[in-house]
C-alpha positions as CSV (number, residue, x, y, z in Angstrom):
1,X,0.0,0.0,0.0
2,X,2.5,2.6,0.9
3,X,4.6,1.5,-2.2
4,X,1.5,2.2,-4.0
5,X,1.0,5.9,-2.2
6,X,1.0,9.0,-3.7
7,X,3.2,11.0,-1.3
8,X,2.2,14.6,-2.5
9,X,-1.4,14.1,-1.6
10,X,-0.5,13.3,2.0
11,X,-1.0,16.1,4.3
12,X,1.2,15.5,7.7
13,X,0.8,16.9,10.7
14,X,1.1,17.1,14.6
15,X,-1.6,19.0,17.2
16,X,0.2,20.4,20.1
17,X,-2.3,20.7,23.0
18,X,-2.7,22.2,26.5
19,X,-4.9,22.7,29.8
20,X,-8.0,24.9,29.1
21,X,-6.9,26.7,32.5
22,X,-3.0,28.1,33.5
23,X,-3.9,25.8,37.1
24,X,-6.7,23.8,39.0
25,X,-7.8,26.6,41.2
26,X,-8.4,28.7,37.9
27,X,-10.9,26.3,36.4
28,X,-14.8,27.2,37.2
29,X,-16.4,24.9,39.8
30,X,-18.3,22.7,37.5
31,X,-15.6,21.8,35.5
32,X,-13.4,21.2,38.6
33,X,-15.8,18.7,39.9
34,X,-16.0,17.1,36.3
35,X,-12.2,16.9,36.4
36,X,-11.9,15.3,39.7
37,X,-14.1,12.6,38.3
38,X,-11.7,12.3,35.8
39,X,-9.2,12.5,37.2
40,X,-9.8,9.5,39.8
41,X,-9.0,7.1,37.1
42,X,-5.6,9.1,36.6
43,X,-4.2,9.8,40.4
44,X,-2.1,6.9,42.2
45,X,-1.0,6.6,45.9
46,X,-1.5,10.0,47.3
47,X,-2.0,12.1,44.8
48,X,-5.4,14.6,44.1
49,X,-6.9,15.5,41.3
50,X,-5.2,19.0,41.4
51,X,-1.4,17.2,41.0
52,X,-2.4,15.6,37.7
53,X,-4.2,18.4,36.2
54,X,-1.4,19.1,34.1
55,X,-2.5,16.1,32.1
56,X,-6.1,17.9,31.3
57,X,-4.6,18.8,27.5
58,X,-4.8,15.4,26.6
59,X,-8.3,15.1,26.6
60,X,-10.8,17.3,24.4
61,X,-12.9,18.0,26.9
62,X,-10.3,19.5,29.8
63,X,-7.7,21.0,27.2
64,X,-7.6,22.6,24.0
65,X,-5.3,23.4,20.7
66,X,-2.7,26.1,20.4
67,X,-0.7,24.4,17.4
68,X,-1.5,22.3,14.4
69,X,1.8,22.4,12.3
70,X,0.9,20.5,8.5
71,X,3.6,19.6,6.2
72,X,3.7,18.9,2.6
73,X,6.3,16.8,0.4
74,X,6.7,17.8,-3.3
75,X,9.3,17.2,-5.9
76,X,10.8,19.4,-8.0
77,X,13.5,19.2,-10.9
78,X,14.1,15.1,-9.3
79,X,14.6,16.9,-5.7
80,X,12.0,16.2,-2.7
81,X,11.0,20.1,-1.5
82,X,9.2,19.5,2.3
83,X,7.0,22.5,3.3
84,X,5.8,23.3,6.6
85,X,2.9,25.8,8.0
86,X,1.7,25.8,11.6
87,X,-1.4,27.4,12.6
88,X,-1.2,28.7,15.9
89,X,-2.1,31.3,18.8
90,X,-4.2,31.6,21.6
91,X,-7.6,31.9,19.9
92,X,-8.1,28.2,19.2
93,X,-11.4,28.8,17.1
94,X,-9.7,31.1,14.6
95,X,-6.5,28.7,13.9
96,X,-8.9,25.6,13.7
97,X,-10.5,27.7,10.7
98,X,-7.3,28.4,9.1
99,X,-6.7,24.9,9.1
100,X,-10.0,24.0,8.2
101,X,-10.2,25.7,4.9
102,X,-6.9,24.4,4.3
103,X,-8.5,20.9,4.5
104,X,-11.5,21.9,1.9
105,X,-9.5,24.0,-0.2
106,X,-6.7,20.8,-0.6
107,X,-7.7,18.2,1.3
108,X,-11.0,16.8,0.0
109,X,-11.0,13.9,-2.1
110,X,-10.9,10.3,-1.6
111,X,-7.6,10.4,-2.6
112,X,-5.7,12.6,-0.1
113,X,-4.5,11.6,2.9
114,X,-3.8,12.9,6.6
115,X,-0.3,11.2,8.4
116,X,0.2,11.4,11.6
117,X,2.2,9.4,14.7
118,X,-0.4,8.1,16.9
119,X,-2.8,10.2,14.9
120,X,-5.6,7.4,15.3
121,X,-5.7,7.9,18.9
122,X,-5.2,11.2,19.5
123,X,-4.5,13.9,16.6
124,X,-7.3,13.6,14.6
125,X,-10.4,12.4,17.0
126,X,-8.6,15.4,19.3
127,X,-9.1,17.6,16.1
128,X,-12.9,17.2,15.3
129,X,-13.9,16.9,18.8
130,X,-12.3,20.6,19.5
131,X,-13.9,21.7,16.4
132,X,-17.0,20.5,17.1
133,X,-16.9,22.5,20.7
134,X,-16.1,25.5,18.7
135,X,-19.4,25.1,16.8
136,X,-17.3,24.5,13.2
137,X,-18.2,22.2,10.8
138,X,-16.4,18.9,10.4
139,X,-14.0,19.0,7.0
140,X,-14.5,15.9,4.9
141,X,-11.6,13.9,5.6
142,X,-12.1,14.2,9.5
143,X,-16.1,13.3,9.4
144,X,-16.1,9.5,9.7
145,X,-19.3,9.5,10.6
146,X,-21.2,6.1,7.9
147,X,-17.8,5.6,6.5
148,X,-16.1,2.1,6.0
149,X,-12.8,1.6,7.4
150,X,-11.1,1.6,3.9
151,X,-12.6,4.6,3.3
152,X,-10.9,6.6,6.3
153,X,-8.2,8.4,4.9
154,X,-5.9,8.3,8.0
155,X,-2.6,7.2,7.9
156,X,-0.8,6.7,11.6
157,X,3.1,5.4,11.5
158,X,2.3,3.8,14.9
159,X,-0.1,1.8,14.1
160,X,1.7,0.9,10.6
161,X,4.8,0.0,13.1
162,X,2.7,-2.2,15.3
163,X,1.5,-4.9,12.3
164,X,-1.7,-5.6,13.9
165,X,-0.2,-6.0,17.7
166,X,-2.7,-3.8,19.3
167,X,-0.6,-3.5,22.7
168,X,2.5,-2.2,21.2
169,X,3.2,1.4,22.1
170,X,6.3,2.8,20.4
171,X,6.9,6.4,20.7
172,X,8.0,8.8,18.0
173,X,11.2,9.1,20.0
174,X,12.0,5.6,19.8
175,X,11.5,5.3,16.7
176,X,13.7,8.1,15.1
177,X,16.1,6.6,17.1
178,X,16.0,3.5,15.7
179,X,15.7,4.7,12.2
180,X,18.3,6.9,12.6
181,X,16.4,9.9,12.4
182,X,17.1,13.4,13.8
183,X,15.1,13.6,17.3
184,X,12.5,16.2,17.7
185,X,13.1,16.2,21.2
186,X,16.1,17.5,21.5
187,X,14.6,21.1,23.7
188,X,11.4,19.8,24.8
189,X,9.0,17.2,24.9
190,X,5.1,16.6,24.8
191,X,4.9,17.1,28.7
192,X,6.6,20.1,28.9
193,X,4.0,21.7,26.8
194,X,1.7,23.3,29.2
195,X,4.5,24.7,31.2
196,X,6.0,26.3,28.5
197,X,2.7,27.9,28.0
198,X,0.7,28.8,30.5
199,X,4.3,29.7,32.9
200,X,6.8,30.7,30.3
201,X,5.1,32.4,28.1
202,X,6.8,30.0,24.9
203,X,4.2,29.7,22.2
204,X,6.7,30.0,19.7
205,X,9.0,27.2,20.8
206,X,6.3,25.0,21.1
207,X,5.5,26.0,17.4
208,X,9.0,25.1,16.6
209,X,8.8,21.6,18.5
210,X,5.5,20.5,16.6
211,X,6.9,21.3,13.6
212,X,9.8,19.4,14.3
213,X,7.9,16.7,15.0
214,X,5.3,16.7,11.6
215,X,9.3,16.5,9.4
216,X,10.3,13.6,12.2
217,X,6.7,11.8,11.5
218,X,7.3,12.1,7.6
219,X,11.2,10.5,8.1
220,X,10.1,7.8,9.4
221,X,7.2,7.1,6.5
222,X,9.9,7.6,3.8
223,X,12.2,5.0,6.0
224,X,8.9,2.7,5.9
225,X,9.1,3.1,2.2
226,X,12.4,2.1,1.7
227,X,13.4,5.8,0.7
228,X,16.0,8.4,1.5
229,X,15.3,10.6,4.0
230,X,14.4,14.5,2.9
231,X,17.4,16.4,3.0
232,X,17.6,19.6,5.7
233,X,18.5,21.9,2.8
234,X,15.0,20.8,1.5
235,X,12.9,21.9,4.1
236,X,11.2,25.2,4.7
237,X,8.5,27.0,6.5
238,X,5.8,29.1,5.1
239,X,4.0,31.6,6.5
């Protein structure tokens, strides 16, 4: 199948995500107490909800997107070209429409594609359910809703690494490691996200991290492919 894949209609990205609120005490009291029954599944030994609210961005319904970096391979003149865009800022409803009409303008046949690393499990579902809180309309290739499985046009390098062995978790770390691949992790990592935030103040380096991470995710697809990996020189980001 992937020999078979048309790489320039594959749209890769990563979502970087975060607590809705800087800190427990911040969040309204509803949505505290629907937290703590959350979070009773999450807390071990003698730990409250409060010291695992951190967590919160993971799930849709506690957290929120402030990133959604997309990249795109093309070839020119025999040479591979990799572009990458990031949609980003505090105002998640007006970056999901950015990216939305990205997805209708490009995005919208049966033949495109969206990539992502664990993207089954968290990126995209993460994706619609946010914009569905933000009262936007689902883009075609993220409405699955009466769809067959073969007509889903999700690709996820995890779960093409895990050849049906539905335990496995590998992360992207691992495997650029294994693959030889540059790290994207080399400043920062998924869980230092919400500090660098809602504390430091460091939208822009997390903008740089997820876009490190949407060139790692497309590595490791042209390593599944058998094919070269895109050269540095190659790469470059769009306004």
């Amino acid at each position: 199948m992937l020999a078979k894949l048309d790489i320039e209609k594959v749209l890769f990205l990563d979502v970087e995500t975060i607590p809705q609120y800087p800190a427990y005490e911040k969040m309204p009291e509803t949505t505290q107490a629907l937290w703590d029954a959350k979070a009773k599944y999450l807390v071990k030994d003698d730990k409250a909800p409060k010291d695992v609210y951190q967590r919160a961005g993971i799930y849709a319904e506690f957290g929120r997107i402030i990133c959604i970096s997309v990249g795109i391979l093309k070839e020119q003149k025999s040479k591979k070209i990799f572009r990458i865009k990031s949609f980003f800022g505090d105002d998640e409803k007006h970056l999901l429409s950015g990216f939305i009409t990205l997805l209708k303008k490009n995005y919208n046949t049966q033949s495109h594609y969206l990539c992502a690393h664990n993207g089954k499990e968290f990126d995209f579902p993460y994706l619609a359910r946010r914009m569905l809180i933000n009262g936007l309309k689902l883009p075609k290739i993220l409405d699955l809703s009466g769809k067959k499985p073969w007509e889903v046009r999700h690709l996820d390098t995890l779960e093409l690494w895990k050849f049906g062995d539905r335990k496995h978790y590998t992360s992207l770390n691992l495997m650029t490691h294994i693959f030889n691949i540059p790290t994207p992790k080399d400043e920062m990592d998924g869980s230092d996200v919400w500090r660098m935030y809602w504390q430091e103040k460091g939208l822009l380096k997390i903008v740089n991290y997820c876009q490190k991470d949407v060139l790692a995710t497309t590595q490791l697809l042209m390593r599944f492919r058998g094919e070269p990996l895109i050269d540095v020189s190659a790469v470059t980001v769009v306004e």
